[in-house]
N, C-alpha and C positions, 0 to 999 in steps of 0.2 A: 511559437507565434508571439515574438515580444516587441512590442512599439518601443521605438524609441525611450519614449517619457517614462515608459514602463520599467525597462530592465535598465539603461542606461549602459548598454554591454553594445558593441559591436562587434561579431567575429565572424570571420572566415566562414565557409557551410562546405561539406562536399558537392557536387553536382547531381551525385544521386539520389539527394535527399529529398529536390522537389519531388522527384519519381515518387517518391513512397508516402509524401508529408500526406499529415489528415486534411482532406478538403478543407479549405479554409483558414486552413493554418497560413502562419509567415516564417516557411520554412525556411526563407534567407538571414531570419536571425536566428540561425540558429549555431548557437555556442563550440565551435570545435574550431578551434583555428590552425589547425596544419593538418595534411593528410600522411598516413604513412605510419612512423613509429611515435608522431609526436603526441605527447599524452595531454588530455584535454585538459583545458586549468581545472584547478583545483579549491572549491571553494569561494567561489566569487560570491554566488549568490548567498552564501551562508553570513547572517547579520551577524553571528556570534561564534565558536566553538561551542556546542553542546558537552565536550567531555572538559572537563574543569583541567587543566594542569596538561594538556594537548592544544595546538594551534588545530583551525580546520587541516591545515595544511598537513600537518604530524597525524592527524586519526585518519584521513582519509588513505593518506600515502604509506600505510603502516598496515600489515594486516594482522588479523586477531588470532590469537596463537590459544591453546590450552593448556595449562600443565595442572595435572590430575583436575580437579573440579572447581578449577575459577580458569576463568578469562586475563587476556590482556593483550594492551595494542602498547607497543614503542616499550613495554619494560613496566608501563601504568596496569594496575587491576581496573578492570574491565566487567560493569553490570550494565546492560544494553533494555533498552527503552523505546517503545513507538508502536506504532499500529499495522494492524494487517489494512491493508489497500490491495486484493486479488486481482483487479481489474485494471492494472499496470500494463499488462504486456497485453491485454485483448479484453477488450469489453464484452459483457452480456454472456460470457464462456459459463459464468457458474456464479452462484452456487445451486440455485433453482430456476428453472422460466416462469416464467406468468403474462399474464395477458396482456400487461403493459411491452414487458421484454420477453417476447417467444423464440420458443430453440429457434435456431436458423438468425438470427438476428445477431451475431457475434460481428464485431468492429472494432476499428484501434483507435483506442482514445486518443485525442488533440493532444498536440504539445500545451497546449493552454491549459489541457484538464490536467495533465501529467503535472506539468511544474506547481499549478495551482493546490493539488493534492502536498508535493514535496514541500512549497510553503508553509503549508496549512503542519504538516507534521513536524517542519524544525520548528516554528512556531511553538508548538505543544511541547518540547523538548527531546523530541525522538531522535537516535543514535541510529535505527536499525529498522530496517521494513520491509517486513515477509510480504510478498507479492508471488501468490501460488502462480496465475500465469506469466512469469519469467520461467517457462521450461515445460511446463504442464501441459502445454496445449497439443491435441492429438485430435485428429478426423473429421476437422473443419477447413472450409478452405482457405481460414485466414488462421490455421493455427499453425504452428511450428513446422507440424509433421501432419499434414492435409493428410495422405496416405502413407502407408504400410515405407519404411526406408526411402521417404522422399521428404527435403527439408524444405522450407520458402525462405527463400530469399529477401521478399518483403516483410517476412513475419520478424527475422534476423536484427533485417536494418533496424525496424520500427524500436527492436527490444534495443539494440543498440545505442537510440536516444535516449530511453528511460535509464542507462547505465550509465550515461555520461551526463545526463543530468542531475543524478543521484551524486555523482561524486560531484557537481560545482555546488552542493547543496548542502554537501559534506554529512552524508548519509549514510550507510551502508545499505547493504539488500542481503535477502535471505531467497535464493530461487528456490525453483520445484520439479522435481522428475514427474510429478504422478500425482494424481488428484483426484476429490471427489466431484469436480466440478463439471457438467451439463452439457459444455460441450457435441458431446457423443451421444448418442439417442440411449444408449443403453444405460446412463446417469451416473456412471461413470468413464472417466477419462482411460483409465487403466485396462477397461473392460476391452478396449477399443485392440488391443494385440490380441488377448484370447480369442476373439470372432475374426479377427483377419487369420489367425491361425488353426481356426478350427477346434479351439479347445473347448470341450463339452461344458466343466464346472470350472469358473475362474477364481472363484472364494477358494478353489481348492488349489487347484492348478496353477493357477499365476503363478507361486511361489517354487512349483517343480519343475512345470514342463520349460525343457532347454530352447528351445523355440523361443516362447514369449519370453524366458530371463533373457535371450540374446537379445532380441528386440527392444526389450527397457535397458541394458546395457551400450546398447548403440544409440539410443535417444540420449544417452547422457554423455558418451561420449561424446557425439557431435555437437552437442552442446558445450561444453566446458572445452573443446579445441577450438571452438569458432570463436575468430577474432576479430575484436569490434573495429571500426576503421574508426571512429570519432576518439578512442583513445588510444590502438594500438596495439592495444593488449588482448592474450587471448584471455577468455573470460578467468579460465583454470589459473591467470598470473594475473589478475585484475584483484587490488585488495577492497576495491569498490564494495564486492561482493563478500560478505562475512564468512558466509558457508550454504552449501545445501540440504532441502528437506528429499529424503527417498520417497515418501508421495501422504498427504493427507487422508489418515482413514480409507487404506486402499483395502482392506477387505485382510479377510483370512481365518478360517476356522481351524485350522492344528495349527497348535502352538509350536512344536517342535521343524514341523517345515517353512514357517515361518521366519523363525531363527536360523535354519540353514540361509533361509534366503537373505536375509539381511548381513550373514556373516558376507557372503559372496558376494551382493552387487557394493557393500561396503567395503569391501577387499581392492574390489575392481575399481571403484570412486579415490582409493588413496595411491591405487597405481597410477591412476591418467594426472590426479590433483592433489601435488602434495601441500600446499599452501592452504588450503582451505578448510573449512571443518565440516563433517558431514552429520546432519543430522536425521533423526530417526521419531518421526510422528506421525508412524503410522495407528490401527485401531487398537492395539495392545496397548500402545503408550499413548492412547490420549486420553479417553476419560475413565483410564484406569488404572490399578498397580500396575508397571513392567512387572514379569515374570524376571526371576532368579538370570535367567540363561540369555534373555534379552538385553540384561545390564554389563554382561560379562563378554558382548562382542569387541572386541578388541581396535575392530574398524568404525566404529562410534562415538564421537565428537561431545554430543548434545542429545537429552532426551527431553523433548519436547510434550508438552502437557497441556492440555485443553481442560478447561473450568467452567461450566456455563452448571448452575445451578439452576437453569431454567429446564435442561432435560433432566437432569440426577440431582431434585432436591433434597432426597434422602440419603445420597451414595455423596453427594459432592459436599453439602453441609447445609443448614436450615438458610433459606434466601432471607431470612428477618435480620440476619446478622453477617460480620464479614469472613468468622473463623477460621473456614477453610481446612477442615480437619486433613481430607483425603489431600490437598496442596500438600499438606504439608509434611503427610508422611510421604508419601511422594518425594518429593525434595531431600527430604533425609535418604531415602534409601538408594536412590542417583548418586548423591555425592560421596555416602558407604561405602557403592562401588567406584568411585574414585573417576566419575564423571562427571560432565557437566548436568544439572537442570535448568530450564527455562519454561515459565507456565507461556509458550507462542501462541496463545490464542485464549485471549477470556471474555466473557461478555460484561458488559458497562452498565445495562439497562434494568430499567424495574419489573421486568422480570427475573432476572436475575439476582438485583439486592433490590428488595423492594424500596428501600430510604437511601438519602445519599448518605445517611450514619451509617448505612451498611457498605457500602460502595466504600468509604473513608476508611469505616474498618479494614478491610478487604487489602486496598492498598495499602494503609500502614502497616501489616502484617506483611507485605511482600519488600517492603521497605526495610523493615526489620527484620528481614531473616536471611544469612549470611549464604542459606543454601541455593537459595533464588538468584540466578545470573543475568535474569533476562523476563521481559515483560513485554507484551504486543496484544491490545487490544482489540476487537474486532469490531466494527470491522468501517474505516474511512471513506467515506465519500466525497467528493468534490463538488466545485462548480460546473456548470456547463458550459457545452462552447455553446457557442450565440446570448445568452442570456439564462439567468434562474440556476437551481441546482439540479444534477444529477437524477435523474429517473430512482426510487427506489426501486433496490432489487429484490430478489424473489419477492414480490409484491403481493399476497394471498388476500388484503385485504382484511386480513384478521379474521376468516371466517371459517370456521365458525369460534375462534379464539385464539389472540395472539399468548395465550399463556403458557401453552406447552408444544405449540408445531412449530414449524420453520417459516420466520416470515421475515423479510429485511422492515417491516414497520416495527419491528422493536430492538433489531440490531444494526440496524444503517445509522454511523453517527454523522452530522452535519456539527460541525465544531460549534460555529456560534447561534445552533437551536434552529431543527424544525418540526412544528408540529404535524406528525403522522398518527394511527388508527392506535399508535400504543406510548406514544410519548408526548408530553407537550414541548414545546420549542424553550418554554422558560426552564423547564427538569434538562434536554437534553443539554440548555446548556453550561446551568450548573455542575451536570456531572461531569461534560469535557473537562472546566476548571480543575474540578477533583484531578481527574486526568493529569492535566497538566502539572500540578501543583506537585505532584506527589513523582511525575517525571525528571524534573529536575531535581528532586532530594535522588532521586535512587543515580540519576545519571554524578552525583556528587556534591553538588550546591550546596552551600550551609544556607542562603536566602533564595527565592525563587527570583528567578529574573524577570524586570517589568516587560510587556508585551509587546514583540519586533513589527517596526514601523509597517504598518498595510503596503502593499501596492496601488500605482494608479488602477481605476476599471478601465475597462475597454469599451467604447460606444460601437455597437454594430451595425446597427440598422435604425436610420429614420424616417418614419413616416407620419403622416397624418395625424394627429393625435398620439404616436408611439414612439418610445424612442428606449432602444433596447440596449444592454449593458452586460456585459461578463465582469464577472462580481469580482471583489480584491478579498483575497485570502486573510480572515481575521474581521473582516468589515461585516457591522451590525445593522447600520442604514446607509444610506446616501443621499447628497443634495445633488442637484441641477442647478447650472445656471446660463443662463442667454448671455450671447454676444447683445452688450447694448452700445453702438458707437464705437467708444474707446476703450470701453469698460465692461463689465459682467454684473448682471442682476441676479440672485436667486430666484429661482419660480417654482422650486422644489426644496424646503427644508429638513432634510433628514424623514422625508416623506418614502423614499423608495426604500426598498429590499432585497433580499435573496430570494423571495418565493418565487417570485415571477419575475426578477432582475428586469422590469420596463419600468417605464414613467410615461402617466398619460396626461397629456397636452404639451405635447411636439407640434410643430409643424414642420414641412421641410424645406422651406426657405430661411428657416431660422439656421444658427448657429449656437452652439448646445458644448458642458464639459459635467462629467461627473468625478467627484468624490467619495471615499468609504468614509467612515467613522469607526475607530475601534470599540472594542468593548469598554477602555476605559471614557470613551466621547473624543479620542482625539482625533481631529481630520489627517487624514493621509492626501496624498499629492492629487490635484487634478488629472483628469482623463487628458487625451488630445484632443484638440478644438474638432469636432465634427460635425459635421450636415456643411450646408450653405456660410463659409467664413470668407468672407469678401468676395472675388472673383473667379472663387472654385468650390467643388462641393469636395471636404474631407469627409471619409470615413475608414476606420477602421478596417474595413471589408472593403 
């Protein structure tokens, strides 16, 4: 959904895309300009290259290859940078529900939230972005696979845009077979073959009975064949995509049937996709040592590590400090085996390092350690459509304590700071910086680069006193100003925000344009004239 003023891109759109687009979207801007085998451009929207010594054009059009335990794209060593964003391919699926977002409530985010997220991450200096629902989604009716060996078609296209908007952003993606995410009533996604199949215990079972492996075998197949029409490619020859995850903390108490099962649906992933790299973060390997026989699968790309010091402060390292003892044997012992590691998933927040000296530590130990390939923090939220940010998810309200349960109020990050029940808006958004800062040294920078120009907002609705706004990626406040005559008066100085992206004292015979302000103060482009502008009423919507 790009205004003119906005994207300054016109391109072609399929026909079927109004079919599928998010209400309200402006799916006729939407970026793909031939149907068929032509591959969708490549980097437009990207202000920069994120990898130092690659064009967008070369990192995107290049895919990431392994040999024994590093990375590389075009012939370049390759350490990859950026955040988990889950709620790419389908909102509200996971991680928890709450009473804000209750199960049943899953929907496909806006093209405005999509792009606005991808912004918001090349911004940060992110190469790479795990998005568990690219693939994960099972036994909803807007997920992948609504039932038992049946695909959607809608669910396809939608993920479709999110891939071909990832590569003009010059991003890559990390999908997902299997996950722990909410989806499903049974609270996991995975859970969802064992009960169509009748299987008694699926902690145990998943990993034996042939049934359910065929059934996550044919989810993946049909994924990694299906071919996206906006670029052309089937997803399995798409370098868009880095690699995939076999499913987040899917469960499993024997060790040994475990490892059978990873050697085979890993076997089966190098047979259908030889390009790509397949990664392994399930509960063995995430907030714990792999096992000996786990490192030694032969069909295993990446072992993937989760760090939150918020659940294992004594297993994972003290939260006072950035150390990271168990990262870091980890990391050694991956690469030992002549793998790849990547911590894909770590928490930012004070629970986690209680100081941002800790947080600082933290990444310049992941900066500096030769064994670490790869870094993705958890977990990005975006703007909304219509106005304000993003619903926090699993929203528990902090009760009776955001210190050691599950709650998006102390892992939802809002880039440039919002205050929720466990963070304030001025901490979160000091730690983004961190974030950032230390994304560009690892992506290769000898200097951090200064901050990519905001977008215009979007004005969506005015009314009486209200005049509502979809926020620019990066932007800290915003002005207003009235059509006066020939001219424009402010009537809003750097007075509006992201909380609640309005401004009150509209009217709607008036004519109205908004601006962001970055975090360093500098204005970004006007909105488009909207409301009442001479002899017609514009808006957005």
């Amino acid at each position: 959904m790009f205004a003119a003023a906005r994207r300054l891109i016109a391109l072609l759109v399929f026909a079927v895309a109004a079919a599928v687009a998010a209400p309200g979207s402006a799916a006729a801007h939407l970026a793909s300009s031939h149907h068929g085998s032509a591959v969708a451009e490549v980097g437009v929207r990207a202000q920069r290259s994120n990898v130092p010594g690659l064009s967008t054009q070369a990192y995107v059009t290049h895919f990431v290859t392994r040999r024994g335990s590093h990375l590389y794209v075009d012939g370049h060593l390759f350490r990859f940078t950026g955040g988990n964003t889950e709620w790419l391919g389908l909102k509200n699926y996971g991680p928890d529900p709450s009473t804000s977002i209750p199960l049943g409530s899953e929907a496909f985010p806006s093209h405005f939230e999509i792009d606005d997220a991808f912004a918001t991450l090349h911004e940060m200096g992110a190469t790479v972005v795990r998005a568990q629902t690219l693939g994960d989604t099972i036994g909803c009716s807007k997920c992948l696979e609504p039932s038992l060996g049946h695909f959607s078609k809608v669910a396809f296209r939608h993920m479709d845009w999110v891939v071909a908007d990832a590569r003009r952003y010059g991003i890559k993606l990390i999908g997902e077979f299997a996950g722990d995410a909410n989806g499903y009533k049974s609270g996991q996604s995975s859970d969802y073959y064992c009960r169509a199949e009748h299987v008694a215990s699926c902690s145990t079972q998943y990993y034996t009975d042939p049934k359910v492996i065929a059934d996550y075998e044919r989810h993946m197949q049909v994924i990694l064949n299906h071919v996206n029409p906006y670029t052309g490619l089937a997803y399995k020859n798409d370098p868009t995509f880095l690699g995939w995850a076999d499913g987040n903390n899917i469960g499993g108490t024997v060790p040994s049937d475990y490892i059978n099962w990873l050697n085979k649906v890993s076997a089966a992933f190098n047979a259908i996709d030889t390009k790509q790299l397949f990664i392994d973060i399930s509960i063995i390997g995430s907030d714990t040592i792999s096992l000996p026989g786990q490192l030694r699968v032969p069909g295993v790309d990446i072992y993937g590590m989760e760090y939150y010091p918020h659940w294992f402060p004594v297993l994972d390292g003290d939260r006072i400090d950035g150390l990271a003892p168990l990262l870091r044997l980890q990391a050694a012992n991956v690469v030992a085996a002549h793998k790849v590691y990547a911590t894909i998933e770590w928490g930012w927040d004070n629970t986690d390092f209680l100081t941002t000296a800790a947080l600082t530590q933290f990444m310049s130990g992941l900066l500096n350690n030769p064994n670490v390939s790869g870094e993705n923090f958890w977990a990005l939220e975006s703007h909304a459509s219509g106005h304000g940010w993003q619903r926090i998810p699993a929203n528990q309200g902090c009760i009776p304590t955001c210190e050691t349960l599950e709650d998006g109020n102390w892992w939802a990050l809002y880039y440039t700071g919002l205050t929720t029940k466990s963070n304030t808006a001025a901490d979160m958004r000091q730690r983004g910086q961190i974030i950032r800062h230390f994304a560009y040294l690892i992506d290769g920078f000898h200097r951090v680069p200064s901050h990519e120009r905001i977008p215009a907002p979007i004005v969506t609705t005015i009314s009486n006193d209200e005049l509502s706004f979809e926020g620019a990626a990066g932007a800290v406040t915003y002005s207003v100003q009235r059509r006066v005559g020939s001219g424009w008066r402010t009537v809003c100085d750097r007075c509006a925000d992201d909380v609640s992206g309005q401004w009150q004292g509209a009217h709607q015979a008036e004519c109205y344009r908004v601006a962001g302000y970055d975090l360093v103060g500098r204005r970004g482009p006007w909105s488009v004239a909207a409301g009442r502008c001479g002899d017609a009423v514009h808006l957005t919507r």
